[in-house]
Structure formats: C-alpha cells, structure tokens
C-alpha positions as a LaTeX table, in Angstrom:
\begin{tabular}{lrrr}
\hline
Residue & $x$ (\AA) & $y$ (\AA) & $z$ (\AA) \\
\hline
Unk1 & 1.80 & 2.41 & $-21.10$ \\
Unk2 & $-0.72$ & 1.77 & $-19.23$ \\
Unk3 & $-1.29$ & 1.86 & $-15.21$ \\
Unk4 & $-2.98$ & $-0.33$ & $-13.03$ \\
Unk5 & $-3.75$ & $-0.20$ & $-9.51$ \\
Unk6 & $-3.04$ & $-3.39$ & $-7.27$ \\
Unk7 & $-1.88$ & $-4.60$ & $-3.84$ \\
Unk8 & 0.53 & $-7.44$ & $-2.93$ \\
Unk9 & $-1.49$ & $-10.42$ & $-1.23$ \\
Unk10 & 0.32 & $-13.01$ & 0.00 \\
Unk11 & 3.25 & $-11.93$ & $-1.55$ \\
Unk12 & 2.18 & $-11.52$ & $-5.26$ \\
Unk13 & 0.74 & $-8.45$ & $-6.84$ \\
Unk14 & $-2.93$ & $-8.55$ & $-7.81$ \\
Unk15 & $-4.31$ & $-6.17$ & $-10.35$ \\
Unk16 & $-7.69$ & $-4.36$ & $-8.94$ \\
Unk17 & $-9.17$ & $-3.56$ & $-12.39$ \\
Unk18 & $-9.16$ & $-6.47$ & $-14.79$ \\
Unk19 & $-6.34$ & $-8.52$ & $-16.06$ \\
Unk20 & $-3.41$ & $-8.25$ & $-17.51$ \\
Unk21 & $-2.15$ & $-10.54$ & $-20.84$ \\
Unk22 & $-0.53$ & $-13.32$ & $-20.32$ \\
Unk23 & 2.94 & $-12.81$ & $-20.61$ \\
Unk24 & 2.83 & $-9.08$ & $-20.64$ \\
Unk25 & 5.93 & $-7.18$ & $-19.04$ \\
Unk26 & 5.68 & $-5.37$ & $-16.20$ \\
Unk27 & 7.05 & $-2.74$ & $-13.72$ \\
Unk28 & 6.25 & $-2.73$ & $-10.16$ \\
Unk29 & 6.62 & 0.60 & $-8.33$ \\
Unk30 & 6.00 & 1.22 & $-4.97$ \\
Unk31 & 4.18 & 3.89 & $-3.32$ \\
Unk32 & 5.14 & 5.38 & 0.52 \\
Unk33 & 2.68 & 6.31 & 2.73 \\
Unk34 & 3.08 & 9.93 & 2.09 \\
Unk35 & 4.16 & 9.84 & $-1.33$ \\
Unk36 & 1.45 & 11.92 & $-3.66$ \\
Unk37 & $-1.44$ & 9.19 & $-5.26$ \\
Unk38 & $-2.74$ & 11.32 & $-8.46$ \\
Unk39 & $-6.71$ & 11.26 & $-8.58$ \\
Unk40 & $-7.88$ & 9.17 & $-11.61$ \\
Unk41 & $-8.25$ & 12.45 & $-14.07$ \\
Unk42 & $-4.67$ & 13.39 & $-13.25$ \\
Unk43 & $-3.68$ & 10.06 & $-14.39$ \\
Unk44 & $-5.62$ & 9.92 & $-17.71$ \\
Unk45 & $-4.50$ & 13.44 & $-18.27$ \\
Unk46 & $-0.36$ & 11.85 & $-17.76$ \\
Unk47 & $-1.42$ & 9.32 & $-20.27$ \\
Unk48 & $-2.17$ & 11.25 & $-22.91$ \\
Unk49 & 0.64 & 14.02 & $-22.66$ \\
Unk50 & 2.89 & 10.47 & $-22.89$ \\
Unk51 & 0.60 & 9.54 & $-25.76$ \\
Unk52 & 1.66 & 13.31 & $-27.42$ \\
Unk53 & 4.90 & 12.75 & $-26.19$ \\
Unk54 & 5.55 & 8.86 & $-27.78$ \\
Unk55 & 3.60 & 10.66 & $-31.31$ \\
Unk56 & 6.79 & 13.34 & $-31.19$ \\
Unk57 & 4.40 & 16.05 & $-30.84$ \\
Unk58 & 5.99 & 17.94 & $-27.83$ \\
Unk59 & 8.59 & 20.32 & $-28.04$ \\
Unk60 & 12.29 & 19.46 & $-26.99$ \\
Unk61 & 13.44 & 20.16 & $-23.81$ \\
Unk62 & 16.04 & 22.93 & $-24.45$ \\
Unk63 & 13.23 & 24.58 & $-26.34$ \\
Unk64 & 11.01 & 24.07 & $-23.23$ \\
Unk65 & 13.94 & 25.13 & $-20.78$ \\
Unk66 & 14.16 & 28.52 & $-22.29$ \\
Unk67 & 10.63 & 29.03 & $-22.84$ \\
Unk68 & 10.32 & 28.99 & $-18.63$ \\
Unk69 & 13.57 & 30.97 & $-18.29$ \\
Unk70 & 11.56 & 33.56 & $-20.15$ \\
Unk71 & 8.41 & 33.59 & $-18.35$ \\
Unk72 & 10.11 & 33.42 & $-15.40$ \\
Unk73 & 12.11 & 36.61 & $-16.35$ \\
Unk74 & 9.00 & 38.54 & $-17.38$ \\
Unk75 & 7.32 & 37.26 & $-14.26$ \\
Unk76 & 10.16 & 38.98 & $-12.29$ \\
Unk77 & 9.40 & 42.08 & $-13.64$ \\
Unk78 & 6.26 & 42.13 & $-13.12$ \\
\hline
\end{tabular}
C-alpha cells in the first residue's frame, strides 16, 4: 500500500505527489479537521511495520495481547 496526499478540486481528487497508474484501485479516506495528520517519518515508519506485517514477520495478536497484559502487570508493581 501505498499513501498519497491529495485534495478534491472541483469535485475530483488530485494526487499532490506524482501520479497514479492508470487503472489502479483506490481508497479515498477523509480526514476531519482535528483528526491526527502523521508527520511524513511516522508514515514511512507505518509502511514498513505493514511491509513486516504483509512478510508474516509479526507476532499474532493473542501472543501480543498477553505480552502487554504482562508488562502492564509488572508495571503495576512497580
């Protein structure tokens, strides 16, 4: 996946940097005025953990669940 930035003009979305392939499929999200924009390192850096992620190397999510259950725990008791 890949994200591009863009604004609707005259009703139709236009990509700021570049363009896209013909024909590719797309999803349009959009953003509210105080929603949270990521700066451009934060972006890059939720590209590659998908790129891990779509490679199967992350761990499952029950795995992951207790893994924070635990820290939390030992946090407490700190």
């Amino acid at each position: 996946m890949t994200i591009y930035p863009g604004r609707v003009v005259n009703g139709r979305v236009e990509v700021e940097d570049g363009e896209l392939p013909e024909g590719a499929e797309v999803s349009v999200f959009l953003r509210s005025d105080d929603e949270y924009i990521p700066t451009p390192e934060e972006e890059a850096e939720l590209e590659a953990a998908m790129d891990e992620a779509d490679r199967g190397e992350g761990i499952p999510y029950e795995e992951f669940r207790r893994e924070m259950i635990e820290l939390e725990r030992k946090l407490a008791r700190e």
